[in-house]
C-alpha positions in Angstrom: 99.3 -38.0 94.1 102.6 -37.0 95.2 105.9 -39.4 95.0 109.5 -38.0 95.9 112.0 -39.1 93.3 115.6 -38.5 93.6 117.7 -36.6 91.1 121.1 -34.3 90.5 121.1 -30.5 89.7 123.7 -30.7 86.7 124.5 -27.8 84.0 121.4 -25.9 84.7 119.1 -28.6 84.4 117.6 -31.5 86.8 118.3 -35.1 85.7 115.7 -37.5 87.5 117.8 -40.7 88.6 114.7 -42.8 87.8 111.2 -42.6 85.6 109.6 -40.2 86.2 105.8 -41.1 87.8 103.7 -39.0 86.0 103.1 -37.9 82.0 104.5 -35.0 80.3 103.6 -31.6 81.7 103.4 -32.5 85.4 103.9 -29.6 87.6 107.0 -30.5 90.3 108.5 -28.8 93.5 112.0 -29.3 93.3 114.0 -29.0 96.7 117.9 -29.0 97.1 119.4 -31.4 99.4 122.7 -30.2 101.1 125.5 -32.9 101.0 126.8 -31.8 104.8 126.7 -34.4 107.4 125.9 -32.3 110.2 123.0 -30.5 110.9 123.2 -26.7 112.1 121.6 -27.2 115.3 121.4 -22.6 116.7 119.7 -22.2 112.7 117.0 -24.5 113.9 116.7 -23.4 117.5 117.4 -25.8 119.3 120.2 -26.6 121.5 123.1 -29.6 121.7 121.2 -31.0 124.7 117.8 -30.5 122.9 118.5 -33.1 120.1 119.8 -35.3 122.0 117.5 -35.6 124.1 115.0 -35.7 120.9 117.1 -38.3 119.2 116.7 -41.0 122.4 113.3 -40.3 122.2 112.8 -41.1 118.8 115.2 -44.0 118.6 112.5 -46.6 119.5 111.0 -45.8 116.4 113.6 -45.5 114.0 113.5 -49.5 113.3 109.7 -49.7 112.9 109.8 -46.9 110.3 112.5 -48.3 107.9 111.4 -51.9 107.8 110.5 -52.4 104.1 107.4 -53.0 104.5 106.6 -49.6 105.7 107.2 -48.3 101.8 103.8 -48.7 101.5 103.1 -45.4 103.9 105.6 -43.5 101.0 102.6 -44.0 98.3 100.2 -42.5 100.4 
């Protein structure tokens, strides 16, 4: 099973803003969020135009997904 927790890099160390799922010894992947607000749009090839066009596409979705009831997808 895998479940995506939040936490804060702090002095070297991790600190998990909430239980952790599993029991002691569980093997993680850690991964380090950037706090900017803009994506770099050349580093991931594609253009101004590009995501825009991408973001109107994906916009009728983008309600469906983050009704709560969809959590249930985030256990799976």
């Amino acid at each position: 099973m895998h479940k995506s927790i939040q936490g804060v890099f702090r002095n070297g160390k991790v600190e998990l803003l909430e239980p952790a799922p599993t029991q002691e010894d569980s093997r993680v992947l850690v991964t380090f969020v950037s706090e900017e607000s803009e994506v770099d749009l050349q580093q991931r090839g594609i253009s101004p135009a590009q995501a825009q066009e991408l973001q109107s596409k994906l916009k009728p979705m983008n309600e469906d997904w983050n009704r709560p009831e969809m959590d249930v997808y985030d256990q799976l």
